[in-house]
Every structure is written in C-alpha cells, then in structure tokens.
NUKOL-841734 format. One record per residue (C-alpha): residue number from 1; residue in one letter; x, z, y. Coordinates in Angstrom, 2 decimals, decimal comma. Layout:
+------+-------+---------+---------+---------+
| senu | fimar |       X |       Z |       Y |
+------+-------+---------+---------+---------+
|  NUM |     A |       X |       Z |       Y |
...
+------+-------+---------+---------+---------+
***
This chain:
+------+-------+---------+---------+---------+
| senu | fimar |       X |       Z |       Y |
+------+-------+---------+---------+---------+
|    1 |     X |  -63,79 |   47,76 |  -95,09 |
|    2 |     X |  -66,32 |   50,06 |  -93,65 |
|    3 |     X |  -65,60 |   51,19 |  -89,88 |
|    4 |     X |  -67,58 |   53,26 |  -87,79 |
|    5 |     X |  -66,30 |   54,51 |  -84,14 |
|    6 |     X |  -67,98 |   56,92 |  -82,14 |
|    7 |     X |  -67,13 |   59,43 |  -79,06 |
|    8 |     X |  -67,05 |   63,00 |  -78,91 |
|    9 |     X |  -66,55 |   64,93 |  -76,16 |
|   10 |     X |  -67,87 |   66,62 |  -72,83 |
|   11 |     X |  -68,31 |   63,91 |  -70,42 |
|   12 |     X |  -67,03 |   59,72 |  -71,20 |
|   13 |     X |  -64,88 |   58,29 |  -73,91 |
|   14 |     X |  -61,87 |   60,49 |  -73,81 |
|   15 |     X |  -61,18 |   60,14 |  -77,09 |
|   16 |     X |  -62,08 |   58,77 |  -80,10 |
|   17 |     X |  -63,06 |   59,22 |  -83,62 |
|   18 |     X |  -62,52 |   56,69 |  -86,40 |
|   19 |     X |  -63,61 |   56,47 |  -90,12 |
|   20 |     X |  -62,18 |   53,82 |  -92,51 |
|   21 |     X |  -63,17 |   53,44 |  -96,01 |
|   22 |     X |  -60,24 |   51,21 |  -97,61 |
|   23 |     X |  -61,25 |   48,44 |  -99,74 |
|   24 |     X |  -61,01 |   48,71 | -103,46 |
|   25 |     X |  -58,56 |   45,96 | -104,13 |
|   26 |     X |  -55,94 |   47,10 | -101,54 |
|   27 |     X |  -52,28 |   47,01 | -102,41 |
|   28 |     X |  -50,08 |   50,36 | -101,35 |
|   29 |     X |  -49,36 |   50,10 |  -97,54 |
|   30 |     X |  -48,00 |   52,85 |  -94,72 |
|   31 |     X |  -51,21 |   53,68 |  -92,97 |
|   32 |     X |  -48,91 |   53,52 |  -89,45 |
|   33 |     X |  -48,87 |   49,62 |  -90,84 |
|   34 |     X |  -52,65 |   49,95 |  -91,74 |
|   35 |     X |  -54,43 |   51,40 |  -88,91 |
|   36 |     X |  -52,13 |   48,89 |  -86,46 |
|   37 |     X |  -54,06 |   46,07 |  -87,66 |
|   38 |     X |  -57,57 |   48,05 |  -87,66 |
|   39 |     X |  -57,50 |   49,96 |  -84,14 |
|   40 |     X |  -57,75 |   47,91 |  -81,54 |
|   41 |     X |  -54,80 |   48,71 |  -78,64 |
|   42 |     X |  -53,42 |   51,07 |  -80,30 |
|   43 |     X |  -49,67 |   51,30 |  -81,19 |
|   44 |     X |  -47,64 |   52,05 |  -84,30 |
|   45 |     X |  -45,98 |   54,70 |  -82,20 |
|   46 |     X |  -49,05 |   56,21 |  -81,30 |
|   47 |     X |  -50,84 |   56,37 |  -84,68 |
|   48 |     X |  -47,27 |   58,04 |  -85,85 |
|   49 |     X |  -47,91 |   60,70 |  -82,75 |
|   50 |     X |  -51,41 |   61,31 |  -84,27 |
|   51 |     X |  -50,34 |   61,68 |  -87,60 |
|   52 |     X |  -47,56 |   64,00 |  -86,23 |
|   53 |     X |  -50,38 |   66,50 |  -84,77 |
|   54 |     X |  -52,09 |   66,14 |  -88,41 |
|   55 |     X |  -55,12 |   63,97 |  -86,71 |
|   56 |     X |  -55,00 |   61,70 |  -89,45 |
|   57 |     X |  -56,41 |   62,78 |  -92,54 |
|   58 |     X |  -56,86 |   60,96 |  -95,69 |
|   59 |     X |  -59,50 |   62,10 |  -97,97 |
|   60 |     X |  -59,66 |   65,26 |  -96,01 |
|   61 |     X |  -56,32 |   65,79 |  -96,03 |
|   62 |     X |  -53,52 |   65,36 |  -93,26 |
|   63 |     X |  -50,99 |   62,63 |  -94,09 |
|   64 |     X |  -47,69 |   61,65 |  -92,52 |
|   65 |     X |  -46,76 |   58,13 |  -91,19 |
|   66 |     X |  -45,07 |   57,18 |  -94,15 |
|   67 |     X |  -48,40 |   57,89 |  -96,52 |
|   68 |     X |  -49,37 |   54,76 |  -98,59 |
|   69 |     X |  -53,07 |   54,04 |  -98,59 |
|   70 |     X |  -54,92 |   52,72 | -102,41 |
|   71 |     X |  -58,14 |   51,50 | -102,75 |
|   72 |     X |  -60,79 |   53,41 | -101,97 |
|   73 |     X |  -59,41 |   56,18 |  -99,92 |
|   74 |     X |  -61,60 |   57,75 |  -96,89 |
|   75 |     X |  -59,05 |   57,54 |  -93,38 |
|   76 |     X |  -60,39 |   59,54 |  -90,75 |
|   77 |     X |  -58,22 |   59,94 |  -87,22 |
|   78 |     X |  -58,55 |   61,31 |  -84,02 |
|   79 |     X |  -56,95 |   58,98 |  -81,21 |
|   80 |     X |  -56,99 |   60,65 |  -77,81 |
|   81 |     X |  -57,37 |   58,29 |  -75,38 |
|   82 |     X |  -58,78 |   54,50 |  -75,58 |
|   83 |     X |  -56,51 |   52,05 |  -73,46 |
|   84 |     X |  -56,69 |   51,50 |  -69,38 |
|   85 |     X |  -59,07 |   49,05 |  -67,88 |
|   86 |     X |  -58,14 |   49,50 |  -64,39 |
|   87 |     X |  -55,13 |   49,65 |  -62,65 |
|   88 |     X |  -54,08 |   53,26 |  -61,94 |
|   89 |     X |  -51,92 |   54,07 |  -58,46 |
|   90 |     X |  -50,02 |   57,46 |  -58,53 |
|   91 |     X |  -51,55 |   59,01 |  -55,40 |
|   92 |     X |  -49,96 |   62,25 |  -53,25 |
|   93 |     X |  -53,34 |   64,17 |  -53,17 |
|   94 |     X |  -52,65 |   68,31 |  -53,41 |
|   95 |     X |  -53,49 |   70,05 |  -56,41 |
|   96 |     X |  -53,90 |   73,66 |  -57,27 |
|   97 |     X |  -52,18 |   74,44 |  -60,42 |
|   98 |     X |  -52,41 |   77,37 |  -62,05 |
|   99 |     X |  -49,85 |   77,08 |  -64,54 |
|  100 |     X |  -47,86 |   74,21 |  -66,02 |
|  101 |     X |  -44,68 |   74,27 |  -68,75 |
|  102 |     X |  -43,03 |   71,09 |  -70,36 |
|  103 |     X |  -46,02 |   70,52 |  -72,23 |
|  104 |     X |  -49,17 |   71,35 |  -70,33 |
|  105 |     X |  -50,45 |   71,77 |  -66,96 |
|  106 |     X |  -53,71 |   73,58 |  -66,13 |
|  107 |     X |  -55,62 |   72,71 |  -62,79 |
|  108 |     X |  -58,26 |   74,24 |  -60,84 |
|  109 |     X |  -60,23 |   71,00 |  -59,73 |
|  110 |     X |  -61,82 |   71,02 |  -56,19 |
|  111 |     X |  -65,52 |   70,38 |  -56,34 |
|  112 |     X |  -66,21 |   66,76 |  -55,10 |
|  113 |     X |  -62,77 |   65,58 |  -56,85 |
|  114 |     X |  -63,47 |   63,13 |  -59,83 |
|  115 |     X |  -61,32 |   63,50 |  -62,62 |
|  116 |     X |  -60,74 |   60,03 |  -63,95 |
|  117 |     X |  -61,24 |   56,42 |  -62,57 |
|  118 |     X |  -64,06 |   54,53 |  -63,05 |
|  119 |     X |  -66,39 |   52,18 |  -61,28 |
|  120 |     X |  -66,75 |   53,13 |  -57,65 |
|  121 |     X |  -63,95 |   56,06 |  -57,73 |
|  122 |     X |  -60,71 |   53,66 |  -58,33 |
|  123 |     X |  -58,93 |   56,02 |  -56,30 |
|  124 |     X |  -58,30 |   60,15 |  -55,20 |
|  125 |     X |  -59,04 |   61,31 |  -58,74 |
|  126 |     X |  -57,46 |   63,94 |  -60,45 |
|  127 |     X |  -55,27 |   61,36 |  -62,85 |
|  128 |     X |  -54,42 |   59,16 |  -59,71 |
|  129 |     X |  -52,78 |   62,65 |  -58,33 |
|  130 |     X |  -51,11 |   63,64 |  -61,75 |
|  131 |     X |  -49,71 |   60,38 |  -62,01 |
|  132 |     X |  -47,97 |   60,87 |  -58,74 |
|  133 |     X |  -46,90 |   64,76 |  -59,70 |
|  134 |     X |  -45,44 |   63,59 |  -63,37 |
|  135 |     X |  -44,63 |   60,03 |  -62,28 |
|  136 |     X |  -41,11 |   60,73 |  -64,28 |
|  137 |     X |  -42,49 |   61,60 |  -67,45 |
|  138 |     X |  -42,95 |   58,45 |  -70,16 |
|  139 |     X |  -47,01 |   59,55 |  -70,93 |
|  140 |     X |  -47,58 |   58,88 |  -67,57 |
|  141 |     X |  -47,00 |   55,37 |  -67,26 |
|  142 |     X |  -47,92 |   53,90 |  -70,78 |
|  143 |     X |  -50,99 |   52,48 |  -69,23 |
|  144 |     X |  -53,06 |   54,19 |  -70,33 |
|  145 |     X |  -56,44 |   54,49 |  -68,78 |
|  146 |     X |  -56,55 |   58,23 |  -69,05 |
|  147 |     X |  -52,95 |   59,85 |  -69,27 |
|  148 |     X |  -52,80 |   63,05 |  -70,43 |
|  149 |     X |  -56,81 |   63,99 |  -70,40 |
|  150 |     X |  -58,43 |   65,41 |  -73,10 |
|  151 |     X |  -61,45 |   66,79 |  -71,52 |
|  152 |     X |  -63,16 |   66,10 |  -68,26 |
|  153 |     X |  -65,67 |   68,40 |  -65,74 |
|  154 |     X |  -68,44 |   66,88 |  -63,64 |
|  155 |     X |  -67,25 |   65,58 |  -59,83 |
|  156 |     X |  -69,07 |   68,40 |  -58,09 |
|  157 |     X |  -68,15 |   71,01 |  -60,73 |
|  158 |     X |  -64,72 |   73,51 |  -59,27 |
|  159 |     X |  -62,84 |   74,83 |  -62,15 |
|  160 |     X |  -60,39 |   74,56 |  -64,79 |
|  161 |     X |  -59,09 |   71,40 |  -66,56 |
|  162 |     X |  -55,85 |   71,32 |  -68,88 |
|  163 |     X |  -53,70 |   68,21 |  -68,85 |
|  164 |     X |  -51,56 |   66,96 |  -71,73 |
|  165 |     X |  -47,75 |   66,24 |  -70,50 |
|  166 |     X |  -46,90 |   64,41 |  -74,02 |
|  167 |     X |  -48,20 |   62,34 |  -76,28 |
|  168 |     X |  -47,50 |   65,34 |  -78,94 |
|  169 |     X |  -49,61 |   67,79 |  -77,26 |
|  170 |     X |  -52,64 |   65,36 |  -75,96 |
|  171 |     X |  -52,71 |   64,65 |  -79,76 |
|  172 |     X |  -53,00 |   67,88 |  -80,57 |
|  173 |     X |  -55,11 |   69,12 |  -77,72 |
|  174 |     X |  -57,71 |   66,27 |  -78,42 |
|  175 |     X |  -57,53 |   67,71 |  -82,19 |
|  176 |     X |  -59,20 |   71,03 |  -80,78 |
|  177 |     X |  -61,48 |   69,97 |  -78,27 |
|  178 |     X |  -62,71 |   67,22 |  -81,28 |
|  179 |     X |  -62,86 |   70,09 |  -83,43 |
|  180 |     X |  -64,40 |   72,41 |  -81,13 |
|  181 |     X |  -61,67 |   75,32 |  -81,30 |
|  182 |     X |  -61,52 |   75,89 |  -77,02 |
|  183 |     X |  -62,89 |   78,47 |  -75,22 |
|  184 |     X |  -64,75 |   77,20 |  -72,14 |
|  185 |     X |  -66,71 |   79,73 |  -70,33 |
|  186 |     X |  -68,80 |   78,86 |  -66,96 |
|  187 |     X |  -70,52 |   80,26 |  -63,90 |
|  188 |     X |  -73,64 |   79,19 |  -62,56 |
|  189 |     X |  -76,39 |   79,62 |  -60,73 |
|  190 |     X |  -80,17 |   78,83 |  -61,58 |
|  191 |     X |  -83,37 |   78,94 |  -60,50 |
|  192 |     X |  -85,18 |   81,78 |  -61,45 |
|  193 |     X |  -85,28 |   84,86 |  -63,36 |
|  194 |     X |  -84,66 |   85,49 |  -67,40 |
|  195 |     X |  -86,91 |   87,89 |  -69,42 |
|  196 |     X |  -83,96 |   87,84 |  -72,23 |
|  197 |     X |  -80,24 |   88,77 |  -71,11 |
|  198 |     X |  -78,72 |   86,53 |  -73,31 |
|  199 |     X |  -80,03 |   83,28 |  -75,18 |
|  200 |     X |  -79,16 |   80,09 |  -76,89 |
|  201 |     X |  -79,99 |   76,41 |  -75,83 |
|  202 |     X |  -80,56 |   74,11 |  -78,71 |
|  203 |     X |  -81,39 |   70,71 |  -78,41 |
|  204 |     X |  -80,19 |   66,95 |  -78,43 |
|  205 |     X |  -78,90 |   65,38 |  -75,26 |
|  206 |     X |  -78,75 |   61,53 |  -74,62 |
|  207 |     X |  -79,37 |   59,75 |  -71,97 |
|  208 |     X |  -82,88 |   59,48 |  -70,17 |
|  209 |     X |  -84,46 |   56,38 |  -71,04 |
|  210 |     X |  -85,73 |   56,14 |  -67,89 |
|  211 |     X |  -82,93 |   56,21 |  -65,60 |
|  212 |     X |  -79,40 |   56,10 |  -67,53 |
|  213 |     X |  -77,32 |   57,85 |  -64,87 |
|  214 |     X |  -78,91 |   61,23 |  -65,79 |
|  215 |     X |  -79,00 |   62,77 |  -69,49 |
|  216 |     X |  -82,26 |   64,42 |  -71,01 |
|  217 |     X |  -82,79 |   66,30 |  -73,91 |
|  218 |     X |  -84,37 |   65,26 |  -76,90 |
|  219 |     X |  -85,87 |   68,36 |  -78,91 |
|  220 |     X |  -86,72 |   66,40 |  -81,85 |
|  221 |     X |  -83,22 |   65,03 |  -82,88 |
|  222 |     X |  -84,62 |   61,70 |  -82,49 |
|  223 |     X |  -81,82 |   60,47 |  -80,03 |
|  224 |     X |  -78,97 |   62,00 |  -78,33 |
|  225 |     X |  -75,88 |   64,31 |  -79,70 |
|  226 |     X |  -76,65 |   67,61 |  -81,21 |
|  227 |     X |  -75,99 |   70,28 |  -78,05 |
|  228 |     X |  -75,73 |   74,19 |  -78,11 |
|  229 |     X |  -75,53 |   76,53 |  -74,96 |
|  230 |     X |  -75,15 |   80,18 |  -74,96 |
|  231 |     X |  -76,00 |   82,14 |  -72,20 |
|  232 |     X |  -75,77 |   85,80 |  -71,07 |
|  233 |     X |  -77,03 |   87,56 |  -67,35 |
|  234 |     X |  -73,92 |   88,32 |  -65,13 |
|  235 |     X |  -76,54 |   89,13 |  -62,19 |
|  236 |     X |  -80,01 |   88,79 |  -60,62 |
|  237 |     X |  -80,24 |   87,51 |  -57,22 |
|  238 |     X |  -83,91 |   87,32 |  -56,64 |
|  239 |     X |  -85,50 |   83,89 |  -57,11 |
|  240 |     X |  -81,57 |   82,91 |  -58,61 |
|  241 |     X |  -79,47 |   84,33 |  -61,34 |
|  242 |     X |  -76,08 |   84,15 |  -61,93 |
|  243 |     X |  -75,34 |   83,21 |  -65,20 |
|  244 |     X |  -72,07 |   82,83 |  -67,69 |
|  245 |     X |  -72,41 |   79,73 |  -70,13 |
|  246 |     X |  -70,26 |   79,75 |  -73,37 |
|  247 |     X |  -70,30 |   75,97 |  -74,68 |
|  248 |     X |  -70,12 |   75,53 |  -78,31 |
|  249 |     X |  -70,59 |   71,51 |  -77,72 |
|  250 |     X |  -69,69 |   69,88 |  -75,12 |
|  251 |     X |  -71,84 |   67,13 |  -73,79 |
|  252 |     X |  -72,34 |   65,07 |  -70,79 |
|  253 |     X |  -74,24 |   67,34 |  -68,16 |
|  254 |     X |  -74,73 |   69,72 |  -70,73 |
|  255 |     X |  -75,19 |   73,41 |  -69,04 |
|  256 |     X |  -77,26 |   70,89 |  -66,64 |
|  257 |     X |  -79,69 |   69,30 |  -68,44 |
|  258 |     X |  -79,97 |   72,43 |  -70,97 |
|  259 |     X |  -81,05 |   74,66 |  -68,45 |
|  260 |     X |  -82,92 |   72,02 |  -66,69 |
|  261 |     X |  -85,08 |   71,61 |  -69,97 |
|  262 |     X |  -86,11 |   75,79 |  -70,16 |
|  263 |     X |  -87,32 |   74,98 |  -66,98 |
|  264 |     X |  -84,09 |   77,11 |  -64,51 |
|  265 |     X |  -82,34 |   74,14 |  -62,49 |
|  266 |     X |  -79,06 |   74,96 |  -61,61 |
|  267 |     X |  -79,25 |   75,95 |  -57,77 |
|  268 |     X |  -79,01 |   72,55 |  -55,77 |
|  269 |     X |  -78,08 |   70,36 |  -58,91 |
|  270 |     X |  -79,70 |   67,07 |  -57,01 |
|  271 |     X |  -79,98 |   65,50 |  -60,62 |
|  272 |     X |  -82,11 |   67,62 |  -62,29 |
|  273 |     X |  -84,25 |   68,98 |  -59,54 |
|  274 |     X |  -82,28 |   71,90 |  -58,64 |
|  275 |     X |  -82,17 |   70,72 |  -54,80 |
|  276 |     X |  -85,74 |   71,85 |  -54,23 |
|  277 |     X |  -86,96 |   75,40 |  -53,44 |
|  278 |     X |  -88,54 |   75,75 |  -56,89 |
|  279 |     X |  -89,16 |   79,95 |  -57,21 |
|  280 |     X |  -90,02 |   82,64 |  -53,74 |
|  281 |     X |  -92,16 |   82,37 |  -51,05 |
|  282 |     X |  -93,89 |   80,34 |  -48,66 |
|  283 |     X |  -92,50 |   81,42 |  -45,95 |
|  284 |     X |  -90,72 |   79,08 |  -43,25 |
|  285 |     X |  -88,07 |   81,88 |  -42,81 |
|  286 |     X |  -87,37 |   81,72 |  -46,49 |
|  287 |     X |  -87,09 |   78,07 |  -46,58 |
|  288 |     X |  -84,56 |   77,67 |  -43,97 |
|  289 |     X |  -82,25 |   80,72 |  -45,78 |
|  290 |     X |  -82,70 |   78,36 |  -48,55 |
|  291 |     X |  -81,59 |   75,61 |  -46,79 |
|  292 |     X |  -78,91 |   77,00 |  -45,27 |
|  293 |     X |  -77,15 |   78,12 |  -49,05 |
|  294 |     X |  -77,92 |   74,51 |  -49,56 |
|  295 |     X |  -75,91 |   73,55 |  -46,76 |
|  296 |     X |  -72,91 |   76,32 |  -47,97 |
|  297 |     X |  -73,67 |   74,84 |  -51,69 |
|  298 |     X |  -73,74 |   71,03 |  -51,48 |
|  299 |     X |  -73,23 |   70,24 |  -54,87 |
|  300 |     X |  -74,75 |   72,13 |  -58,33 |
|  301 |     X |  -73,64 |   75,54 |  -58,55 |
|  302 |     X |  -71,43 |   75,49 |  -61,23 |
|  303 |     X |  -67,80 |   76,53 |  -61,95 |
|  304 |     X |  -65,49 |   76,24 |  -65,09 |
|  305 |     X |  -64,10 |   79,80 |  -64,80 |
|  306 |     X |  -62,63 |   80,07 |  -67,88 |
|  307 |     X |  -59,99 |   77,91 |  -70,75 |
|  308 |     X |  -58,49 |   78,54 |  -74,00 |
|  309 |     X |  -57,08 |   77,09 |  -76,17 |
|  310 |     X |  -53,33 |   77,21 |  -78,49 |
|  311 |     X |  -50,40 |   76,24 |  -77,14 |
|  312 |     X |  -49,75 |   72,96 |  -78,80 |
|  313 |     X |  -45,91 |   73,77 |  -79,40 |
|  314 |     X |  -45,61 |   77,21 |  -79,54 |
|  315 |     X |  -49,01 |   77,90 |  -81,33 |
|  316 |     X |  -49,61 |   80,76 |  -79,39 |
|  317 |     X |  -52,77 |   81,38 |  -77,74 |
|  318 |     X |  -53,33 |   80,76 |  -74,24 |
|  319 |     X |  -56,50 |   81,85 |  -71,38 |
|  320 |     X |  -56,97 |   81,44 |  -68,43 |
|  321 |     X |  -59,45 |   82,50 |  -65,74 |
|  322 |     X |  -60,14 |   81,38 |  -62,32 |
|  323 |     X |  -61,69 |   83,06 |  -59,21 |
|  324 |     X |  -65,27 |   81,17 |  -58,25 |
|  325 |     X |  -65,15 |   79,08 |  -54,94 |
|  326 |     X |  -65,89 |   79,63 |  -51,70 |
|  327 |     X |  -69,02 |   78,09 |  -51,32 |
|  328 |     X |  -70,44 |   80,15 |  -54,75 |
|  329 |     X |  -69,36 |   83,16 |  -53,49 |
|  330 |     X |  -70,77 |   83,08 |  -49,63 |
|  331 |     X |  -74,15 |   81,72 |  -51,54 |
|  332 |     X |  -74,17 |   85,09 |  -53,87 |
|  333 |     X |  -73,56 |   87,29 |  -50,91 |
|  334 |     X |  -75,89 |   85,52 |  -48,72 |
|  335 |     X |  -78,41 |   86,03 |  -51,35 |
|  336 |     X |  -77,71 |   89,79 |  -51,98 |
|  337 |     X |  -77,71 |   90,24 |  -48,16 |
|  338 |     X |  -81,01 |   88,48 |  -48,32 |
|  339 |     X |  -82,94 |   91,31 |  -50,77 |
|  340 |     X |  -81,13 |   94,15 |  -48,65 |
|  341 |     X |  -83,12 |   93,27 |  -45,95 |
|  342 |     X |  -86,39 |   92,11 |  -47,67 |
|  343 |     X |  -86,25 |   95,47 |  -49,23 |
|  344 |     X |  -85,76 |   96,84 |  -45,93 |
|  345 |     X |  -88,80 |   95,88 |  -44,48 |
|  346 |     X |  -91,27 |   96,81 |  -47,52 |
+------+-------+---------+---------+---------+
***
C-alpha cells in the first residue's frame, strides 16, 4: 500500500487529505474496517461521518460505509480535523456572532484573537470560547484538537469565520473549503497605488527559507503550494488603496505575501514590511500622520468581510457580509481627511 498525506487549506493542518492505493492481493473488506487500521486516530465512527458527507471516494466515486474495497482500488478521503495535542479549557470569552442554527455558527473574530491553540496561545482563542458557548453539544468534547473548524484567519485579521456544530456538517464544510467551492472576499489596505483596477496574483507560496515564521513566494513552482489572488480597486487613498481580495486558494498569509511580492505591503503588516512608510513624502508632518494610523491600525490592515458557502443540511446557499472595524475605518477617513487638506493648500 501506497499512502501519501498532505494539508490543504488557508492557514495550519485543519484538515486533511489522504490517498490509498489498495494492494493487489486484498480480500473484500468495509473500507470503515479498512481505513481504521490505516488512519492514524481516527475512528470508525468518524470515517462513517466522512463517508456520510460523500468525502470518501473510491476510484473517483463516493462510497458508503458499508463499500467493500478489492485489489487495486484508488481511496481518496477528506478527514476534517487531525486529533488534539493539547488540552483544550472551555473559556467564557464574548463573541460576536452573526448568525448560528443547529448546525453552524458564523463569527466575526476580533483582530488580535487567535483562532485555535497552539504553542504560546494555549488559551483565549476562538475554540477555547466555542467550547465554553457549545459545551453541551457531543463535537465539542471529542477531543479533538480543533472542534468544529474548518478554516482559520490570521490573529490580527477581524472578520468572518464559520464553525461546524456536528460532525455531519464539519465533514461536509471541510468537503468545500478542500474543494474550493466558498466564497471568501476581503478588505485591505496597501501601500501604494495600482495602474490596473483589477488583477490576478499568481504564484507559489511556502515558507521563506530564511526565516520559517513568514511565507514567501516562489514564482518558479519550485517550492511552495500553487496560490491565486484576485484583486479589484474599491478606492484610492493617496499613497494607500483600499482593495477587495477574492481568494481562489487559500494559503497561509496569502493576500499577505501576494501583495507583498508585486511590491504593495499591506498597510502596517509588520511581517512583510508593511510597518514602514514605504510611498509619500519626506516630510516630518507626513510621517507622524503616518504614525499616528499606525497607532489607530496596530496590526495588518486586513478584514474577512465576506463568507459563502451551502448550507450543509439544507443545501441552500448562504452569505454573509460584515461591516469593517473600527480601527480600518478611522484609518480610511483619516486618510481622506488627509488629501482634503493637502489639496487645500496647493
């Protein structure tokens, strides 16, 4: 047997992919009893949930539990989360949600809230306060490292996440995001101005060789995942534009380190050099109002303003939008305010 794991999605391991090529001399067998003994952690009762949401296809084709793999056939399934490492503590932290039925609930994250645990943030995450709002429901203490996530935005990124509420619809959500079938629109701002109103970002990201907390992009294909942005003008703000960002893959950093690479920074993204005054003038006057959006702004200037996605029950197609924060929105006036007056005084 042949196996080959790998991850797929927009920021860490939130769920997985696996390929099995069956060897040629085995007997009939369920696959539920087959991919037990070949996924590591991972129940019979989940593998039945995945087949349930049609993530497990053999040959191509989605199969039921009770399918009998033969020699030679191609498995491929999605699982949507791997198991827990850490210990998770329900935590009463507030949370803005938007919406939420018995399946789903969609949040509008906070920036400077992480979304998962992980080393250094073992607590005030996003899953440490859903574990505390849905501390009833079974998916929510199965130990699972992740419960209910199926996608994942940046710790100083606001905007919208949706959260699974059973193991039925995380399948089936993580089926779409794997499969790239979500809407996810963003907000930002960058450095600088665009000659084109709307463009596409094309290129490999991986991470830098030089310093592994940051990604980089590799135009050649030679490392990395394949990544594509699309971008249109919303508004031009002087040395910054305000941008919308349509992701058609969704990699770690992505709208960061693609717009990084055409050479417009998102405004005060520390990690990829968007915390310096990189386009205006020399001016000390200038540098302080740049500063002080800085101080407004301290994090990259970027908000997930927009989900979609089919209901993973009903089948019926579901968007939603949210308003940009606070701190965007006093940046983009402060800035408009800003070439009032410079025009002013010409």
């Amino acid at each position: 047997m042949k196996e080959e794991d790998f991850i797929e999605n927009e920021e860490q391991e939130l769920f997985e992919h696996y390929r099995i090529e069956v060897d040629p001399g085995q007997k009939p067998l369920r696959i539920d009893k087959f991919l037990v003994n070949r996924i590591e952690n991972a129940s019979r009762s989940k593998i039945q949930s995945a087949a349930d949401a049609e993530n497990i296809l053999v040959n191509q084709k989605p199969v039921k539990s009770n399918y009998k793999v033969k020699s030679n056939d191609i498995i491929s399934i999605v699982m949507a989360y791997p198991p827990r490492e850490i210990e998770l503590i329900p935590e009463n932290i507030p949370l803005n949600i938007v919406y939420e039925d018995d399946q789903l609930v969609i949040v509008n994250k906070e920036p400077g809230m992480v979304v998962h645990p992980s080393y250094g943030h073992y607590s005030g995450t996003l899953v440490n306060a859903m574990m505390y709002h849905l501390k009833d429901l079974p998916l929510y203490n199965t130990g699972d490292k992740r419960p209910g996530l199926v996608h994942r935005i940046d710790k100083n990124t606001s905007g919208l996440l949706v959260l699974a509420k059973t193991e039925q619809a995380l399948n089936k959500l993580a089926k779409q995001f794997f499969d790239k079938t979500t809407e996810r629109r963003y907000y930002a701002l960058v450095w600088g101005t665009f000659k084109e109103k709307e463009g596409t970002i094309t290129g490999h990201i991986g991470r830098n060789i030089k310093n592994r907390k940051v990604m980089h992009v590799f135009p050649d294909g030679s490392q990395g995942k394949h990544a594509v942005t699309h971008y249109k003008v919303l508004e031009e703000l002087g040395y910054i534009t305000l941008i919308e960002c349509k992701l058609e893959t969704g990699r770690t950093h992505q709208i960061r380190v693609h717009f990084q690479y055409i050479g417009h920074p998102l405004f005060n993204d520390f990690e990829y050099g968007g915390d310096q005054i990189l386009k205006g003038t020399t001016f000390t006057k200038y540098k302080q109002f740049v500063q002080n959006c800085f101080n407004i702004l301290p994090r990259q200037a970027l908000h997930a303003k927009t989900l979609g996605f089919t209901h993973p029950s009903t089948g019926e197609y579901m968007r939603f939008e949210s308003e940009l924060p606070d701190d965007m929105t006093q940046v983009i006036e402060k800035w408009k305010r800003y070439l009032s007056g410079r025009e002013s005084n010409e």
